[in-house]
N, C-alpha and C positions, 0 to 999 in steps of 0.2 A: 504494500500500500504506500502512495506517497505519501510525505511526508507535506501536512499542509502549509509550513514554515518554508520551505522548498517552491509551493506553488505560489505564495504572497509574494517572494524575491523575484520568480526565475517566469512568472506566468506564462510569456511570450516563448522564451527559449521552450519550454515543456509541452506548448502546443506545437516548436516548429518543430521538436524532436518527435511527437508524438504523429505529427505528418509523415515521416519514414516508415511507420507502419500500414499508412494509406488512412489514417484517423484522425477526422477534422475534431478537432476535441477545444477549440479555440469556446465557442460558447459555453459546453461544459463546465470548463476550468474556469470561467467568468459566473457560473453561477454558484459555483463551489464556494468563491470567493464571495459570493455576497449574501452565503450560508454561512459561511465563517465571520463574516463581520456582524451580522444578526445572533450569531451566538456569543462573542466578546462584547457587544453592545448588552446583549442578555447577562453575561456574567458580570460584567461590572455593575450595572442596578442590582444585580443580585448580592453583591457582595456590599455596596452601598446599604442597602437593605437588613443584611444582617447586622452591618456594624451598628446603624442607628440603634435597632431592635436590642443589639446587648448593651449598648450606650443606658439606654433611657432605662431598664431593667435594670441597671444599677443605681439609678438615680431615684427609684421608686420609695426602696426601703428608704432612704435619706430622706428622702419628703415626708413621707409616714412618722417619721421620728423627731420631725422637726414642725409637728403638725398641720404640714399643708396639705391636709385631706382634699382638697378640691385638687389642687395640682397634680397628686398622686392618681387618684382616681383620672384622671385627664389623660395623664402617661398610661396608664392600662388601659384606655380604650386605644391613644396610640397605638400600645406595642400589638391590642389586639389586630390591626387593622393590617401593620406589619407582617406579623403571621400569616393572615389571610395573603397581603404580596406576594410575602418570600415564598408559599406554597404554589400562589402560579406561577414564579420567574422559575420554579424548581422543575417543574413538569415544563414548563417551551424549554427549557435549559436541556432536559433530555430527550426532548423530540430534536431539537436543533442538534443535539450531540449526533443521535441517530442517523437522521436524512443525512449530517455530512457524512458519516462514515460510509453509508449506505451509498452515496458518490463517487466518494474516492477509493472504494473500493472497484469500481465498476473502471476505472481508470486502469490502461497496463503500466507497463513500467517506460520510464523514456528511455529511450535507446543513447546512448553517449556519442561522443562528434564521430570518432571514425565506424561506426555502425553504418551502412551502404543503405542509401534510400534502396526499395523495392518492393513488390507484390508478393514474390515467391519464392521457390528454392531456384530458379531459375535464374535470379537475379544476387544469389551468392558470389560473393570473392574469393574464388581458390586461392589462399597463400602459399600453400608449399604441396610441391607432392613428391616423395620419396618410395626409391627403391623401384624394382624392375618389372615394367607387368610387360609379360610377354603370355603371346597365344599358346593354348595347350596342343600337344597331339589330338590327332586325330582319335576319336576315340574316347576323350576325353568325358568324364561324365560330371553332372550337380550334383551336390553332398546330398541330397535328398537317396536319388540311386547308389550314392555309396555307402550311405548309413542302413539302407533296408539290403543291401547287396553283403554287406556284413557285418549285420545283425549289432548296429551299434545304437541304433535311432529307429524306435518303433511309432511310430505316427498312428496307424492302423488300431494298437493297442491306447492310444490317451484317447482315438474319439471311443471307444469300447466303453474304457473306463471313463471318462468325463465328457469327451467333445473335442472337434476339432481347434487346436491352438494349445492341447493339454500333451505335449509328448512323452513318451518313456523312454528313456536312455537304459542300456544296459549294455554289461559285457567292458568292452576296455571304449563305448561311449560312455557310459558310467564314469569310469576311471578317469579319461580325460575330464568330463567336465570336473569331477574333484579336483584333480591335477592344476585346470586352469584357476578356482578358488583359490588353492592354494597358494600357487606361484601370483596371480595379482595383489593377494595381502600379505604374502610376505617380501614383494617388491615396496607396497605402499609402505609396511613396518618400517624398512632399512632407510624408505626418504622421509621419516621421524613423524607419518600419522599414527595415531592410537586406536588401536582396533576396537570394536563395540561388536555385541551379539546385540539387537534390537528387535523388538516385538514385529509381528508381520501382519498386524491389525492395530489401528488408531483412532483415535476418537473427533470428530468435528473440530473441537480444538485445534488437532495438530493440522488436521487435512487442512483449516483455513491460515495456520501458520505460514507453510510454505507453499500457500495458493493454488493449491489443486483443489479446493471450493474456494469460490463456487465456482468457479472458470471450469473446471473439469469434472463436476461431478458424475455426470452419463457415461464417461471413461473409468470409473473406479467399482469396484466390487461391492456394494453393500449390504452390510449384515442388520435389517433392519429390527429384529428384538433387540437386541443391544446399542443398536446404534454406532456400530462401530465401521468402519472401510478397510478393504484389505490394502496394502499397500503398494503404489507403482512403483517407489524405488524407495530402497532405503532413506535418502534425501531427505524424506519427509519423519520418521522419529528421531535418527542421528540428529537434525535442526532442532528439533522440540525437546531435545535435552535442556537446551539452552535456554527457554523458554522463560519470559519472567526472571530470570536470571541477570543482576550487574556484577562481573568478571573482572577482576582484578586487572589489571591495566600490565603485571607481570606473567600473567599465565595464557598471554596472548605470543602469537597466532595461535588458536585453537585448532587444531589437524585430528581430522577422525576418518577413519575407514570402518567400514562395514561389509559382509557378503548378507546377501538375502534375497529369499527367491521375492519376482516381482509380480505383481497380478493386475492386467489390465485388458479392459473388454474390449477395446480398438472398435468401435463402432464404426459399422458402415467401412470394415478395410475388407476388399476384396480382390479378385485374379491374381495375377502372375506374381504379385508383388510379396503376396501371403504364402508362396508356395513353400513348405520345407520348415524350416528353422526362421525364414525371413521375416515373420512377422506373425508374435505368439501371444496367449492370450495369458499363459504364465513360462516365468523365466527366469534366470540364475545371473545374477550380476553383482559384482563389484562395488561401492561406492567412494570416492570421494569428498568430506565435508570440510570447508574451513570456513572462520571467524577471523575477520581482522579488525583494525583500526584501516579507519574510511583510506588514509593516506597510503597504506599501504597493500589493499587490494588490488591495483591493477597490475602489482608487482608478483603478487603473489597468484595471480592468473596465470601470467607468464610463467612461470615454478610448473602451476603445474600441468597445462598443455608441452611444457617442456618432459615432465613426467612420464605422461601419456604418450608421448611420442616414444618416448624410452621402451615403453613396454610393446608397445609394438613392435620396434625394429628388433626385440628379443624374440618374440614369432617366426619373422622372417617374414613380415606380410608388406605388399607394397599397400599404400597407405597417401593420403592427401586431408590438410587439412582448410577447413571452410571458416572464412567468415561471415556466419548470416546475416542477410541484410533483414531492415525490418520491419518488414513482412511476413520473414519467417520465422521472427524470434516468439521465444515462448513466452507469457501472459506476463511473466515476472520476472523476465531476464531485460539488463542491460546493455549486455553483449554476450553475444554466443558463437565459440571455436565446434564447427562438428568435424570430428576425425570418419572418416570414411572407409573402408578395407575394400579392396580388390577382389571380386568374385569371378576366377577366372575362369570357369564353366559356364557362369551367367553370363560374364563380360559386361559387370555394369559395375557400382559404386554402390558399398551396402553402407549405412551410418551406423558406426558400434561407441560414438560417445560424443556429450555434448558437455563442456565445460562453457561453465557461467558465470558471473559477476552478474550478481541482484542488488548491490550495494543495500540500500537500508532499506529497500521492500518487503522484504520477508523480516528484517529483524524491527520495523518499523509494527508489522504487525503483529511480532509474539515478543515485542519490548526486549528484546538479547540489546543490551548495555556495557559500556563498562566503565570504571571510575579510574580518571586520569591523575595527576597529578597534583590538581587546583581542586581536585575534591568532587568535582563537576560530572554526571554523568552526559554518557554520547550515545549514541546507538554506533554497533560494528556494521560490519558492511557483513555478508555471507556470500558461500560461493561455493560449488558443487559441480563435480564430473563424474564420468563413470571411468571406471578406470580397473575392469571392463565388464559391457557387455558382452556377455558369454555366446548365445546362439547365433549369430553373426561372424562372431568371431572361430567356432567352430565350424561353420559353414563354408568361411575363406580358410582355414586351415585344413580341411577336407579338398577342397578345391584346386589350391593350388601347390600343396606341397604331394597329391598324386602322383605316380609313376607305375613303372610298370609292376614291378615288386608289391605295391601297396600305396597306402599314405606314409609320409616321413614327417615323423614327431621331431619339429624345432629341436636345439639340441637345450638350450633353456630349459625348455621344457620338460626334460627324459629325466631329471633326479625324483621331478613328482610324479612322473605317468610310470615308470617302472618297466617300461618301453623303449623302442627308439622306432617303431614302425608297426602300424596297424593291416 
């Protein structure tokens, strides 16, 4: 959520950032504003209001005691009259609290200077792309007929048991995806994030913490007796630790990793796109989480898209990465790197992670703080990649490490697969 301190200063700049989404938001943010000065105009009489109200409430007894029965009596029908105020400035006070938030939540997040005006993924900036994608033999097959050809990825078996988008892995499929858990959180361990097991269902709360409500609710699993959401990615409990939380100003940058399987309905995704492992309705992934100080999030971006790349080129997988422009960024992001892998049987670009800078969106709406120097709290900024997505990354590692022999297990790889070739 923006910050409505952010929109009084930056008004103008915030609707022309919010134009790179293709989001005329200029009238919006103009009425946000004159929601917000109705509500400071409302709290100042209010708070005018109370002071009179304990003012004179002190002056009562001393009139009483000093016989001025008529003056005393005068001030209590005052202070009554007061009461009756301060109870309506109390109720507009929190409908006005309401409708803003109810606004500025409906607002995404502004996209920062170098974010690429555009509509779509089409209108992304390739920065880099690394490593050699070259065509396969003849013969060549998609991980989907490799994984049913030996018996690593049973597809046939998850719609049995649940539905199409539910896979079963077994055999040394199994073992790889362990292998790959493994080997991403003990990469993340060594570049100094702290690993967390986290629940794999959350409560409203969290879900509107890091803005998957209500932006996304139609995309999330709900368990409606309890009210609770399964989760799309870790992202969303690792953040809500933080929650309500002011963080010592030394215990910062905050670095967290998590694995946890992911649960999302993908509404309305269909053909070629879904085929395989390419787009699931549950899944195994990675996370990345950090907390900074405002000044030093774009730095620590860079860290860890530099990360990220790291773990790739331990794969062995040719790889490119994006800057979204936006259009295609997501509700709460203010810039977003997608790393992409090479699907060399598909012959196209699968996206296996997106790191983000949200700055103080997300920590703006689950109040993550922390107290500097002068005693003062700030809000941190937050920020989250995957680091990795797994079924993707399985997919291009079927793909393009095939030969005639088999598939060839990255050599990274082979201390946790207990393998060197499938």
């Amino acid at each position: 959520m923006l910050e409505i301190t952010y929109l009084r200063e930056n008004a103008a700049r915030a609707a022309a950032g919010l134009k790179k989404r293709g989001l005329d938001a200029e009238q919006s943010i103009q009425d946000i504003l004159k929601l917000d000065e109705l509500r400071r105009q409302n709290q100042n009489e209010l708070d005018q209001a109370l002071a009179e109200s304990n003012k004179i409430s002190k002056e009562i007894g001393m009139l009483y005691k000093s016989g001025k029965r008529e003056e005393a009596e005068s001030a209590k029908q005052r202070t009554s009259e007061l009461k009756e105020r301060i109870k309506e400035l109390q109720q507009e006070q929190e409908q006005l609290k309401n409708s803003l938030e109810q606004d500025l939540v409906a607002l995404p997040n502004v996209p920062i200077d170098s974010v690429p005006a555009g509509n779509s993924e089409a209108d992304n900036e390739e920065v880099s792309r690394h490593g050699e994608i070259s065509k396969l033999p003849e013969g060549a097959k998609p991980h989907w007929e490799i994984a049913e050809e030996k018996q690593l990825i049973r597809f046939d078996l998850g719609v049995k048991i649940t539905g199409a988008g539910f896979p079963v892995y077994q055999g040394k499929g199994a073992r790889l995806q362990r292998a790959l858990i493994n080997f991403f959180l003990e990469e993340n361990i060594k570049a100094g994030f702290e690993e967390y097991q986290p629940p794999l269902m959350v409560n409203e709360e969290s879900g509107f913490g890091t803005g998957q409500l209500p932006d996304k609710e139609g995309q999330m699993y709900h368990m409606q007796t309890d009210n609770l959401y399964a989760i799309p990615t870790a992202e969303v409990p690792i953040t809500n630790i933080f929650r309500d939380e002011i963080l010592a100003e030394d215990s910062l940058p905050i670095k967290a990793t998590a694995y946890s399987a992911c649960f999302r309905r993908e509404a309305g995704s269909y053909g070629k796109d879904v085929r395989g492992l390419n787009r699931l309705h549950q899944f195994d992934k990675v996370e990345v989480v950090c907390l900074t100080k405002p000044e030093d999030s774009m730095a620590m971006l860079d860290t860890m898209v530099e990360h990220i790349a790291g773990l790739l080129q331990k794969l062995e997988l040719p790889y490119r990465i994006l800057r979204l422009c936006g259009g295609d960024l997501g509700f709460t992001s203010a810039i977003t790197y997608d790393f992409e892998v090479w699907s060399a049987a598909q012959e196209r670009w699968l996206e296996v992670s997106s790191v983000s800078n949200f700055k103080t969106f997300q920590t703006n709406r689950m109040k993550i703080r922390y107290r500097g120097e002068d005693k003062k709290t700030q809000l941190l900024h937050s920020l989250n990649g995957s680091a990795l997505a797994l079924p993707r990354i399985v997919a291009a590692l079927l793909e393009n490490h095939q030969g005639p022999e088999g598939v060839r297990v990255p050599q990274a790889l082979q201390a946790y697969t207990g393998f060197e070739i499938i």
